[in-house]
N, C-alpha and C positions, 0 to 999 in steps of 0.2 A: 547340554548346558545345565548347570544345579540351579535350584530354586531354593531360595532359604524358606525354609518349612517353619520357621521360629517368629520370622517378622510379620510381613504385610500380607494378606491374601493370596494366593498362587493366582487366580486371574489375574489380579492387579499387577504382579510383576510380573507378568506375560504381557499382559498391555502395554506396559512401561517399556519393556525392552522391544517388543514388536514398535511402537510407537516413535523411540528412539533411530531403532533401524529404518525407517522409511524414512522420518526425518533426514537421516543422513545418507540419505540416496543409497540404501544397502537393497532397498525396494522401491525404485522409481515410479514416479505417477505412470498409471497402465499397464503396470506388472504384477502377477499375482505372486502373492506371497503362498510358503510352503502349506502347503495339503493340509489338513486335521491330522491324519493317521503323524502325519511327518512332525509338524510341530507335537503330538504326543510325545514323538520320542525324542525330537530335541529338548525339550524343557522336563521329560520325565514327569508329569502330569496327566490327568484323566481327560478325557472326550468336551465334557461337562465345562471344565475347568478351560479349555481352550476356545469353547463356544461363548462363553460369559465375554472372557477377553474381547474377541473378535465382535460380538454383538456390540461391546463398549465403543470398542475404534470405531463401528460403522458408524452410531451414535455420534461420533464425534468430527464425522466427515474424514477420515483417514482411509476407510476403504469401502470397497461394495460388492454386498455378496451374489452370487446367483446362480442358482439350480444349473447344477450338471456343466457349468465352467470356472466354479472358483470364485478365489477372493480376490477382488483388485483395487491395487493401490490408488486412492482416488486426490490422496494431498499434493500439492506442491509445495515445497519451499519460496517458487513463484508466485507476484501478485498479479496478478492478470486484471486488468482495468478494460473494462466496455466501452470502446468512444461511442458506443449509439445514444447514449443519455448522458447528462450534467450531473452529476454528481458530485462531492465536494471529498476530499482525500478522507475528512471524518467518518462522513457515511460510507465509505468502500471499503473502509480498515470494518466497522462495525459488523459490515454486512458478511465479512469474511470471518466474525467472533473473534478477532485479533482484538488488542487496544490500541487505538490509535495516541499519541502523545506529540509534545513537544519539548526538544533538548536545547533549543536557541530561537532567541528570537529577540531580532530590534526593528524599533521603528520612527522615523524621523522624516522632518519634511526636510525637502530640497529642490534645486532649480532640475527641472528634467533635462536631457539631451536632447536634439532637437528631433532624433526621431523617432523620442518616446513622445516628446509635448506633440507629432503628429499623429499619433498613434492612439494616443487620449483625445484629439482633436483640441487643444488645451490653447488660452491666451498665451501670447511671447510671455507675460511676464505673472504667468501662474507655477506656482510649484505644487511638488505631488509627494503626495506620501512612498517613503519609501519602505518596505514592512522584507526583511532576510528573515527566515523560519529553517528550520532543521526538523522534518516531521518523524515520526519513530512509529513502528508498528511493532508490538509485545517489545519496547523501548530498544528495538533496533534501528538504526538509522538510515531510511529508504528514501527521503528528498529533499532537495534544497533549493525552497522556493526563494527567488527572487521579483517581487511584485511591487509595481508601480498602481497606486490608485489617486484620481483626480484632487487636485487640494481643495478643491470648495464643497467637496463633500466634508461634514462634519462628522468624525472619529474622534474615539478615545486615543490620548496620544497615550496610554498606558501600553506598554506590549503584553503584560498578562494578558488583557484583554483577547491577545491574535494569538493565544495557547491550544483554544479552542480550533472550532469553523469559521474562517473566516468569515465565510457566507452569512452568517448567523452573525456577527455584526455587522455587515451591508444591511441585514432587514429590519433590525434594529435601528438603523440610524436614517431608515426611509430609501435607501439608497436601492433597493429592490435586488432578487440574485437574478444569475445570470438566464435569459432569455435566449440569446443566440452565440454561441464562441464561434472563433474561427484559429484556428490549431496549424502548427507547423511543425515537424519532426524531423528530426536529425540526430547521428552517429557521432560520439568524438569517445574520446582517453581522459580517464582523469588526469588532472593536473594535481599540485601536492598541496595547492586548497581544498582543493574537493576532494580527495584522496584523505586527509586530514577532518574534515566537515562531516565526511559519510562513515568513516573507519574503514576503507577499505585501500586495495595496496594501489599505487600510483603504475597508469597507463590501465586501467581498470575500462572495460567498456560502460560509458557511458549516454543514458538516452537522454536527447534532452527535445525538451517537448516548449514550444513559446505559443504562449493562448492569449487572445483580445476577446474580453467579456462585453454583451452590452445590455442593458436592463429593457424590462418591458415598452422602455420610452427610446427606445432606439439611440441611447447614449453608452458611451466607452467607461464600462465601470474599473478594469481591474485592464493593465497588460501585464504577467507572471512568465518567466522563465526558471525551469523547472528542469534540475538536474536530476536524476533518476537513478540509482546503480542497476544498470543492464543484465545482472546476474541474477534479480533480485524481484525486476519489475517488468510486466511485458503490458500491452496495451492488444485489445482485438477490436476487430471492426466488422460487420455484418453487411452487406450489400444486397440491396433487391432491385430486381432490373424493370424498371418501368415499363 
């Protein structure tokens, strides 16, 4: 492979294209990429020159080196999400040095169905906020929340406002975050809404995840369903045996 000797550093375009390649699955998370000696002679560069690189990647959470087995590819193109703690989509995109953002988003009141307004625990004749969001990570588009929150809680009806964490305006408004969820998962195909919503092609796996938040006062803050693209986003769980 040439290196243009003219432009940007010879580390830095070894990085860039090392970086590139894992990205695109040419080096899968768990596999090590080619030897020092070997990348020498693939990029036609020095020792020196290939270690900068590689120190960068590692720097940068793409891979991990170790005496006497190599370099391994340590990225996923996968967001792997932790059910053992609550965290809010902002803080998980953060945590991961991704940006988290928002492509859409409305929000309006309306009469629930009847087995949302049970699910909020809600009067016959209470309406709820309705809040659709399009979440993006480095403004790609990874989820399509659907969330109901109780109407006598007081909210900005502005949707800027819900660009952000949502979370982060619950505690703002005294509404307190979430204390306890309780979560349900399920397999379906995108439809050519959501196929459309996430940019990806239609019958596409997707996860979808339905959560009932309740605050430190043991009330029903948020019930959210939450489309996922399945290629994109996985969820892990930890179990200890009492």
């Amino acid at each position: 492979m040439n290196i243009d000797r003219e432009s940007l550093p010879l580390y830095l375009q070894v990085k860039m294209t090392l970086k590139e390649e894992i990205e695109n699955d040419k080096y899968p998370r768990g596999s090590l990429i080619p030897a020092e000696p070997q990348l020498e002679k693939i990029f036609h560069v020095s020792r020196i020159t290939i270690r900068q690189a590689i120190t960068e990647l590692e720097a940068e959470g793409y891979v991990k080196k170790a005496r006497g087995k190599g370099t391994t590819v340590t990225y996923s193109s996968r967001i792997n999400e932790s059910a053992n703690a609550i965290r809010s989509f902002t803080t998980e995109i953060l945590e991961r040095k991704m940006k988290p953002g928002t492509s859409y988003v409305t929000l309006k009141k309306m009469k629930p169905s009847k087995s949302i307004q049970d699910m909020l625990e809600l009067e016959a004749k209470e309406d709820v906020y309705q809040l659709i969001r399009i979440r993006t990570a480095n403004d790609k588009p990874i989820v399509l929340f659907e969330t109901y929150i109780p109407g006598h809680f007081e909210l900005p009806m502005d949707p800027k406002a819900f660009e952000d964490s949502m979370y982060g305006q619950f505690e703002k408004a005294n509404i307190g975050k979430p204390i306890v969820i309780k979560e349900t998962f399920s397999s379906m195909l995108a439809d050519v809404a959501l196929s459309k919503a996430l940019h990806i092609s239609k019958g596409r796996p997707i996860l979808k995840r339905i959560r009932l938040s309740l605050n430190d006062r043991n009330e029903p803050i948020e019930y959210t369903i939450s489309y996922y693209d399945g290629q994109t986003y996985e969820y892990s769980i930890e179990l200890h045996q009492r």
